[in-house]
Steps between C-alpha positions, in 0.01 A plus 500: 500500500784556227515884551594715761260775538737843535334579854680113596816590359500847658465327844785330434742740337773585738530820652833664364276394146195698614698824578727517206206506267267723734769747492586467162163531356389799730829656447441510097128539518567876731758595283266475180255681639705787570702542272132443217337747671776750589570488038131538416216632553215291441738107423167330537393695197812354333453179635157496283637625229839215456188272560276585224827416305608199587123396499531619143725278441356204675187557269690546160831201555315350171630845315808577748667123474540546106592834494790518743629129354537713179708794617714278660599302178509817354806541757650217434364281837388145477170460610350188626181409676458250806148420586634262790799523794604199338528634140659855675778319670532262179532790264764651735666190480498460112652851467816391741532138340526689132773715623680251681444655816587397837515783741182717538514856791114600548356806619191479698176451330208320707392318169797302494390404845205450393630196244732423722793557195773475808429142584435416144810598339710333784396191421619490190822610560474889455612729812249745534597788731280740694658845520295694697626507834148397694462240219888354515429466881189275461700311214781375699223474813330278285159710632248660294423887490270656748424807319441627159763772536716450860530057426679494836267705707462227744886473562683739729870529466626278741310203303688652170829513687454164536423359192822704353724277786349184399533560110885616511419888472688577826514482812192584728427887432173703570595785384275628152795675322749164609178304300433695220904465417533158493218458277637687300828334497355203386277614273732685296640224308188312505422806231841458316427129471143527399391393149150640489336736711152496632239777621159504503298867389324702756301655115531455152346764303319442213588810295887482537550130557732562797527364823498651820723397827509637823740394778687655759815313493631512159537155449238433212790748318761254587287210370512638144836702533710194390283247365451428156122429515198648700170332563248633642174292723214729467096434583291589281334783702810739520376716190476853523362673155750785473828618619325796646327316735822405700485872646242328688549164570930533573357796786241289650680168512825641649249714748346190582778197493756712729391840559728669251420748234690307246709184537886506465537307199173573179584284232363544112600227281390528138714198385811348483826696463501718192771535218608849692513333887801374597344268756206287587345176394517492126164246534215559650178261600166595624328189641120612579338255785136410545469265727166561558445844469264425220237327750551792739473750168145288467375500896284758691858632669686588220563808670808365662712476140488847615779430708874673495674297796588732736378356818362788686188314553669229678700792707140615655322150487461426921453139361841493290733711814354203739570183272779596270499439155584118537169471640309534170678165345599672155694738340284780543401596842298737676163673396644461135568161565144355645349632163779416198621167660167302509410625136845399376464136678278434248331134591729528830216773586348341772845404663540956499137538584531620892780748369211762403387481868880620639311816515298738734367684188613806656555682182859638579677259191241701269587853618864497477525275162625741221251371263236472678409112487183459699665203689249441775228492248698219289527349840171460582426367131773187565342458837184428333629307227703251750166456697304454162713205404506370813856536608666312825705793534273786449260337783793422758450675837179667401203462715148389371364857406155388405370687834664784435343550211163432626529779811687779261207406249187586759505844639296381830737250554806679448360800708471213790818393465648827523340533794576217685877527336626562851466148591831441291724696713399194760630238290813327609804681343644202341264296371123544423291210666417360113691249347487559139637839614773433749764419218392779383542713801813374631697694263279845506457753774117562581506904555302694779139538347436873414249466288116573520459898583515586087129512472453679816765746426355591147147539659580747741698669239227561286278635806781717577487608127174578471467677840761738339295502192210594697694748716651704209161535322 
């Protein structure tokens, strides 16, 4: 088998691992929820709401794409349109090779990770800086991020300390603030030296033509404080149809990403620097990636396009906090992940087809994302579509269900099996005496049997009901 199915890799993630991204994700997922619910009222009514927007959008990028491409030339950005990682990084690279440009600082932006820009760039001679902090760490690591928002989530300091010692930062030094410094030492004149600047957009809105950033550490501002030239990686998706829809969107993403009411550092960039500004890049590029957004615009779950990046459904997935976000083999992990990374493989589908069954469909990813993507329903859509074209991955590990179906298909037989359910709390504990199953088993817990006493329950219910009835007449 090529693939490692995330329940293997879970087994075999080490322990300090497993509790730096337990804690991390249950940390952020509590403090969303309280600080949601403790702002609004009803949030799952404005959950619906920033969803029937972005669906909007999803539904109308035929109308959106040429409309926001012309306010932006109408404030003086150059647009250009990637339908490939490929032609994204490529375009990137033609805007640096006509300015002579050696030295690029980047901001964080997940489609960039997504193409892969980093690695592309380097080999041709360009140094390509991450700047955000979690992001610089997996650079010089030479790891991947594990998270949509927190990329080092599965790294506790100690590990960091370390990788600062072996890369010249210092000495060995735990400490957050001694960190954070040293970073920033070295940063600094990786700004000063920069040529261009990179960022990605968290929205672009149609009406204005301006771009949207949010961060917390100000770096994206350093990025484009002394560099001549900005470019921006956006998908596709990240359209909202007016500014006024921000006073939605900026409150639920910030609620959701990191449990604040508004991140430290909103950016609104209309264009490049203006006659009037005395700083800023005085060009400005807008590079608009596909890369196979289209196909998912055209699928049954186009619902996740939907999607702002903020991660809380990986905070509350039970799958994600066990396996980490390396688990999931792409860029995007987590509940998010198991939906958008198969679609976006493209022919590579049936390499991503178990990814959709990294779930317990518990529903949790759907009731905390801020737009309301019905992500267990999409999940159970891919499911079906791996097992309709026959995928090696979507089968792995899964039992013959054909009996299943028969039993849960027959009401007498499924009433005798509840009956005689009992039996199963005899089996052994460790594997089931079956041995198409015992692979199966051997990496599951069978629970106590407790089933059985619905229908009995609900029958004396009603007679209890109706003797009342009776009684009160």
């Amino acid at each position: 088998m090529k693939f490692q199915q995330i329940d293997e890799y879970a087994a075999r993630l080490r322990p300090e691992t497993k509790a730096a991204v337990h804690g991390g994700s249950k940390a952020g997922h509590e403090k969303r929820t309280k600080v949601l619910f403790d702002h609004y009222i009803d949030p799952d009514q404005l959950r619906k709401i920033a969803g029937e927007i972005k669906q909007h959008v999803v539904e109308n990028l035929d109308t959106y794409l040429p409309a926001v491409e012309a306010k932006l030339r109408a404030n003086g950005v150059h647009v250009h349109w990637a339908a490939t990682a490929e032609a994204a990084n490529q375009a990137v690279y033609s805007i640096l090779q006509a300015r002579g440009a050696k030295r690029m600082v980047k901001a964080k932006t997940m489609v960039s990770e997504e193409t892969e820009l980093g690695r592309f760039l380097e080999e041709r001679g360009i140094e390509c800086v991450e700047t955000d902090l979690g992001e610089f760490i997996v650079q010089i690591d030479g790891d991947h991020p594990s998270h949509i928002v927190k990329p080092i989530i599965h790294k506790n300091r100690r590990e960091i300390a370390t990788s600062f010692e072996r890369h010249g930062l210092g000495a060995y030094n735990d400490d957050p603030e001694t960190i954070t410094r040293r970073a920033r030492v070295h940063l600094r004149h990786k700004y000063l030296e920069a040529d261009v600047g990179l960022t990605g957009a968290n929205f672009v809105v149609a009406e204005s033509g301006r771009l949207v950033l949010v961060t917390n550490e100000g770096n994206s501002r350093f990025c484009l404080a002394a560099t001549k030239c900005h470019i921006a990686m956006v998908g596709i998706e990240k359209i909202l149809p007016k500014d006024r829809d921000l006073g939605l969107l900026l409150n639920l993403l910030a609620r959701s990403g990191t449990g604040q009411q508004l991140t430290v550092y909103t950016e609104f960039i209309a264009g490049p620097r203006g006659p009037a500004q005395p700083d800023g890049p005085e060009e400005m590029h807008v590079v608009f990636v596909d890369n196979g957004r289209t196909d998912v615009l055209a699928s049954e779950c186009r619902d996740i396009l939907r999607c702002i990046r903020c991660g809380a459904c990986l905070n509350v997935c039970p799958v994600y906090r066990q396996a980490s976000g390396h688990a999931y083999r792409s860029v995007y992990p987590g509940p998010v992940g198991a939906v958008l990374s198969p679609l976006l493989a493209g022919e590579r589908f049936p390499a991503m087809a178990d990814l959709p069954k990294a779930s317990s469909l518990c529903g949790a990813c759907n009731e905390v994302c801020p737009v309301n993507i019905p992500i267990p329903d999409l999940l159970l859509r891919l499911r079906e579509k791996g097992k309709r074209e026959g995928s090696e991955a979507a089968a792995a590990g899964t039992p013959a269900m054909g009996g299943w179906a028969v039993m849960a298909s027959q009401p007498f037989a499924w009433k005798a099996a509840l009956a005689g359910g009992r039996i199963m709390n005899l089996l052994p504990t460790k594997y089931v005496p079956v041995a198409a199953l015992q692979a199966w088993q051997s990496r599951r817990t069978l629970p106590t049997w407790r089933g059985g006493a619905f229908r009995s329950w609900l029958h004396d219910r009603r007679k209890e009901r109706a003797g009342s009835g009776s009684a009160a007449s």
